[in-house]
MARBA-3410 file (N, C-alpha, C, O; in Angstrom, 1 decimal):
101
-112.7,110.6,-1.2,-114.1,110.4,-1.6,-114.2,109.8,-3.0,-114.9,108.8,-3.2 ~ -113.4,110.4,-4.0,-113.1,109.6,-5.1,-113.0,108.1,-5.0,-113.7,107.4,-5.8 ~ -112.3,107.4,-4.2,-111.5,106.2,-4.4,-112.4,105.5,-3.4,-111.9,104.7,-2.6 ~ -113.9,105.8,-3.4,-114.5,104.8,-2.7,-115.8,105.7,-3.6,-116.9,105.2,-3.9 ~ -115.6,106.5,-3.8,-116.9,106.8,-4.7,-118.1,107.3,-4.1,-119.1,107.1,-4.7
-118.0,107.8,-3.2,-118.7,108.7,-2.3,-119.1,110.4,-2.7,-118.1,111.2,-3.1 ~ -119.8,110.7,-2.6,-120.7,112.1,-2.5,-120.7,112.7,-0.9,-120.9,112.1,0.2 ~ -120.4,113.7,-1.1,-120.9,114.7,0.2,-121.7,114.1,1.3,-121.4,114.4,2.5 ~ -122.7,113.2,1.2,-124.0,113.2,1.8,-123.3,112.1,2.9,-123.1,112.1,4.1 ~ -123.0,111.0,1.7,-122.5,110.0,2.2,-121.3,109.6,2.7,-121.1,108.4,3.1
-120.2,110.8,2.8,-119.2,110.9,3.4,-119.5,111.7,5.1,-118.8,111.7,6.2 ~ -120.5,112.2,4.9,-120.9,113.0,6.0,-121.5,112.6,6.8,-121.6,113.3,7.8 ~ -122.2,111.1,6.4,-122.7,109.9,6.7,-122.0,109.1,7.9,-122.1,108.6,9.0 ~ -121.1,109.3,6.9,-119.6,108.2,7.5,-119.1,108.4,8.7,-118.8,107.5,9.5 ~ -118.9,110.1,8.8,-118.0,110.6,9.5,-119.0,111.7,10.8,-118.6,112.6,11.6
-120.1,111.1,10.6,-121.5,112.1,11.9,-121.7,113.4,11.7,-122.3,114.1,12.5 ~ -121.0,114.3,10.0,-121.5,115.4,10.2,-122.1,115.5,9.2,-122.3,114.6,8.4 ~ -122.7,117.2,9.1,-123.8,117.1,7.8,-123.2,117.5,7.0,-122.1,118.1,7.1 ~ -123.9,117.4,5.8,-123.3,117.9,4.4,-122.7,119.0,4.3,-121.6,119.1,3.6 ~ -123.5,120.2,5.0,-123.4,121.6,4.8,-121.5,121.5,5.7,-120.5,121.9,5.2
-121.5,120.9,6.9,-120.0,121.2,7.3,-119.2,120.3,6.7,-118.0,120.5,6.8 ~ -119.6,118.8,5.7,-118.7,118.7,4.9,-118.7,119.2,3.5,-118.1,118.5,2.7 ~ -119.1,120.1,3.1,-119.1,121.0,1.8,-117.9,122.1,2.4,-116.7,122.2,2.0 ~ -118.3,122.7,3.4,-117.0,123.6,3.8,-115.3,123.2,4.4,-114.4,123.9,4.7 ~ -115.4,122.2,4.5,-114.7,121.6,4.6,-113.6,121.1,3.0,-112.4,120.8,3.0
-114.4,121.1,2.0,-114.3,120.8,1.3,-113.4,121.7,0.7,-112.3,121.8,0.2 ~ -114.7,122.7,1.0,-114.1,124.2,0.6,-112.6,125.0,1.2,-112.4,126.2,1.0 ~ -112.1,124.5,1.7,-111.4,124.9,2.8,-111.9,126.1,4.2,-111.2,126.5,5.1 ~ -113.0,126.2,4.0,-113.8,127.5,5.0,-113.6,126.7,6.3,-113.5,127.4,7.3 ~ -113.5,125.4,6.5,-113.6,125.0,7.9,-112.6,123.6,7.8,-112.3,123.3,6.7
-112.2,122.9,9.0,-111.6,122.0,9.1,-112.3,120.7,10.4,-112.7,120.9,11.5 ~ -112.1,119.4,9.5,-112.1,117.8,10.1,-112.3,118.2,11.9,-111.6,119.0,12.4 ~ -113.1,117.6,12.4,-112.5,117.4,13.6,-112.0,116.3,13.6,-111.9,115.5,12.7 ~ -111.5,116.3,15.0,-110.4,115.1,15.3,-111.0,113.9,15.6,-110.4,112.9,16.0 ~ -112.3,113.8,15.3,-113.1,112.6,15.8,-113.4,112.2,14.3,-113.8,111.1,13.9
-113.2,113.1,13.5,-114.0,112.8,11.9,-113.1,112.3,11.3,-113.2,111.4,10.4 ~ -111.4,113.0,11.8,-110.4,112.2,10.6,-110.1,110.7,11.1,-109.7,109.8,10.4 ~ -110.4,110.5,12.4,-109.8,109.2,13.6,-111.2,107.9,12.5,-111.0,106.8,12.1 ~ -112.4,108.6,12.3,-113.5,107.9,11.9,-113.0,107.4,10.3,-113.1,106.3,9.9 ~ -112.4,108.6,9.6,-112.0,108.2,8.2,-110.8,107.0,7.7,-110.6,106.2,6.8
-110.1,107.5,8.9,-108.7,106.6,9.2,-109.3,105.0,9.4,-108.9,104.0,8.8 ~ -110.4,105.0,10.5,-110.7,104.0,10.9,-111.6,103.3,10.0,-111.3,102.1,9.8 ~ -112.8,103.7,9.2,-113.6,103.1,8.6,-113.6,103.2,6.7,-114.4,102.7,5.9 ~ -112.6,103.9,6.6,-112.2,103.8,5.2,-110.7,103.0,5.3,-110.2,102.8,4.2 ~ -110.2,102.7,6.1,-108.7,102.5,6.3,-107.8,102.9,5.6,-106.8,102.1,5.4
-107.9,104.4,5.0,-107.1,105.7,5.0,-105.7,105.2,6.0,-105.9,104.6,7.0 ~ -104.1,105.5,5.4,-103.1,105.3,6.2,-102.8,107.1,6.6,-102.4,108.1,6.0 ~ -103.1,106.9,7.6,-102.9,108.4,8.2,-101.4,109.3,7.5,-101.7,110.5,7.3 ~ -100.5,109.1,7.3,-99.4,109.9,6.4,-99.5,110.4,5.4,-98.9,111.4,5.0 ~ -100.9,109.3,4.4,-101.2,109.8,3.5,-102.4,111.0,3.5,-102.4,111.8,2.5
-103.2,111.2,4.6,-104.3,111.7,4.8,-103.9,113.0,4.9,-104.6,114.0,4.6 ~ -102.5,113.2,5.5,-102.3,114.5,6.2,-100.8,114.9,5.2,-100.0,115.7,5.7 ~ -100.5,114.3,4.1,-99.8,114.9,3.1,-98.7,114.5,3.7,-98.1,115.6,3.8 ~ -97.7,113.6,4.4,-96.4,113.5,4.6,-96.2,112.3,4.0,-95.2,111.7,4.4 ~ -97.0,111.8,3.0,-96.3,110.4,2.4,-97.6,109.9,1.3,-98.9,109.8,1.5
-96.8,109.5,0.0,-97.3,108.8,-1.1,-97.6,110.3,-2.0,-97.1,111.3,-1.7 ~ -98.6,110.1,-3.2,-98.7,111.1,-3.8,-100.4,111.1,-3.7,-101.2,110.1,-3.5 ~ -100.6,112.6,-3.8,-102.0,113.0,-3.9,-103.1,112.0,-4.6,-103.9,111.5,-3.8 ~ -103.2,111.8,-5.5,-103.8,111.2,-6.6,-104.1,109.8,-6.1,-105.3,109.6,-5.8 ~ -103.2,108.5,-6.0,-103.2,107.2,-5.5,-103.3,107.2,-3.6,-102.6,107.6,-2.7
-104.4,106.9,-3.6,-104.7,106.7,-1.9,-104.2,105.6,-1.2,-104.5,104.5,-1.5 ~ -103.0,105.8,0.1,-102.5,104.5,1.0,-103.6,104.3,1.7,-104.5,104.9,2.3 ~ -103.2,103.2,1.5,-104.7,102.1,2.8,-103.8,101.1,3.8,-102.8,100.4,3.4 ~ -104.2,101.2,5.0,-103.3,100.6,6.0,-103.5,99.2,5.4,-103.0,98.4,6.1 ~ -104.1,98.8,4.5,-103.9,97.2,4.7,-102.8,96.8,3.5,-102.4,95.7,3.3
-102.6,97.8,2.8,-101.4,98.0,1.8,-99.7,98.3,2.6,-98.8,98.3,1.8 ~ -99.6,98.5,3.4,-98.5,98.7,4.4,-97.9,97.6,4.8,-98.8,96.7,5.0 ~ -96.8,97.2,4.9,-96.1,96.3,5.2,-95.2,96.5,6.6,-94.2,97.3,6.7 ~ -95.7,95.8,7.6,-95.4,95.3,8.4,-93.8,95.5,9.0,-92.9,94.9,8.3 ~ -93.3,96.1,10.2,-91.5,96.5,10.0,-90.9,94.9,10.4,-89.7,94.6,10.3
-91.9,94.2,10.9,-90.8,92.7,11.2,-90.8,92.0,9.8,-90.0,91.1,9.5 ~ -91.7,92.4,8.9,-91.6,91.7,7.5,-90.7,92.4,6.9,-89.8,91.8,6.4 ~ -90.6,94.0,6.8,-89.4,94.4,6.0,-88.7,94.5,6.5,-88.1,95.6,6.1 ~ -87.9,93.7,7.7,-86.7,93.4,8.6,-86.5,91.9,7.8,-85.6,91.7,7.0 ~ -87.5,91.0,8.2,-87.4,89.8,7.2,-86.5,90.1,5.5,-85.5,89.5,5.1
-87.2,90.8,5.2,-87.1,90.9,3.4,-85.7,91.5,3.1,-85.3,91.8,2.0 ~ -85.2,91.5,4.3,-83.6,93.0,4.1,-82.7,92.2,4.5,-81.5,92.1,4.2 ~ -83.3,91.5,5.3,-82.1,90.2,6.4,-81.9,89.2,4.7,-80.9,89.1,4.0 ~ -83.2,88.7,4.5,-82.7,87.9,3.1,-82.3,88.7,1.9,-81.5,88.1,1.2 ~ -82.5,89.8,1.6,-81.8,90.9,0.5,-80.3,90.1,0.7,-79.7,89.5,-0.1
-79.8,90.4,2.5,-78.7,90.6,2.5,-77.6,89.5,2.2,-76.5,89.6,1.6 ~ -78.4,88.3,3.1,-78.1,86.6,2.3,-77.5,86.6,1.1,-76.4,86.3,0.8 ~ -78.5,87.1,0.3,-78.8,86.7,-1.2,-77.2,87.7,-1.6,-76.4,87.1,-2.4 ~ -77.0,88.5,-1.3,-75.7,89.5,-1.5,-74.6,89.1,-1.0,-73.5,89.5,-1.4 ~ -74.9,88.0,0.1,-73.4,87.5,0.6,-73.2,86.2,-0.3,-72.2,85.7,-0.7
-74.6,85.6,-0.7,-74.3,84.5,-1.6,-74.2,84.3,-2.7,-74.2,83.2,-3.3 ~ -74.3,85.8,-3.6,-73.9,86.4,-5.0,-72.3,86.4,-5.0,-71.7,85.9,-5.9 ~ -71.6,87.2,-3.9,-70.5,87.4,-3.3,-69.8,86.6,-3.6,-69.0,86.7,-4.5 ~ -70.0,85.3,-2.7,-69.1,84.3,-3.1,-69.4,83.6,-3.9,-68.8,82.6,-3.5 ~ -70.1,83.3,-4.9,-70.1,82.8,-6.9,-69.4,83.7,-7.2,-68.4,83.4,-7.8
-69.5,84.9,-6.9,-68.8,85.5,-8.0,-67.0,85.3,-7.6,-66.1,85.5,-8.5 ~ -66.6,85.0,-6.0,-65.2,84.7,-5.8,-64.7,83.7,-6.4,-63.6,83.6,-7.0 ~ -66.0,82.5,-6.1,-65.8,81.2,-6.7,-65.5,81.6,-8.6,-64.3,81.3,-9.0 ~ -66.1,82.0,-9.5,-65.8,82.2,-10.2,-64.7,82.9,-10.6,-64.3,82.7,-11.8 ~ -64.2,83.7,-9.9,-62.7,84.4,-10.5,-62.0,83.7,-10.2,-61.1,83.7,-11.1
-61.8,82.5,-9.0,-60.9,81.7,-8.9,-60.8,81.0,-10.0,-59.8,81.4,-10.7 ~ -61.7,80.0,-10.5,-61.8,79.0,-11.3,-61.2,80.3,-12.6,-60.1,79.8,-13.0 ~ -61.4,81.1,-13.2,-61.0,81.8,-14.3,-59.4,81.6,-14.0,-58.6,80.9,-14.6 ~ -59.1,82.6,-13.0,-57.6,82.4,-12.8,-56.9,81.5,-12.9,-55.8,81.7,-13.2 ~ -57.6,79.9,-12.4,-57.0,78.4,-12.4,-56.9,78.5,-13.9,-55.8,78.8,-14.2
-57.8,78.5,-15.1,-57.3,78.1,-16.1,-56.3,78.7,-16.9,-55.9,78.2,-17.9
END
């Protein structure tokens, strides 16, 4: 609610219920239904891991459009790895050339 700057009214707006069940909710006295977190997921683009406490920290909110993609960080690890095989050999090339002189 913070990181979009929303009030009670208008979170309760968002998600089809009224204030009064999102104040208790708030409160911990009652809990989300499954249609209200699927709504927050979907129309705040909340990354669900973060919503339900298994990933990132409290404070800084993940948003699925901040997530990267696993064929891109397959991409970015395949070239990590390049770059490691072709650090590799400068650095053979260079002990040779030391040892020649």
């Amino acid at each position: 609610m913070k990181a979009h700057h929303l009030n009670t009214g208008e979170l309760a707006q968002i998600v089809h219920l009224s204030p009064s069940k999102i104040s208790k909710v708030l409160s911990g006295d009652q809990k989300l239904t499954t249609s209200a977190v699927g709504i927050i997921i979907k129309e705040l683009g909340i990354y669900p891991n973060w919503l339900f406490g298994y990933e990132g920290e409290p404070e800084t909110v993940m948003y699925m459009k901040d997530l990267v993609h696993k064929n891109e960080v397959e991409k970015l690890e395949a070239k990590i790895r390049e770059l490691k095989d072709e650090l590799g050999e400068v650095y053979k090339q260079l002990a040779e050339e030391r040892r020649a002189k």
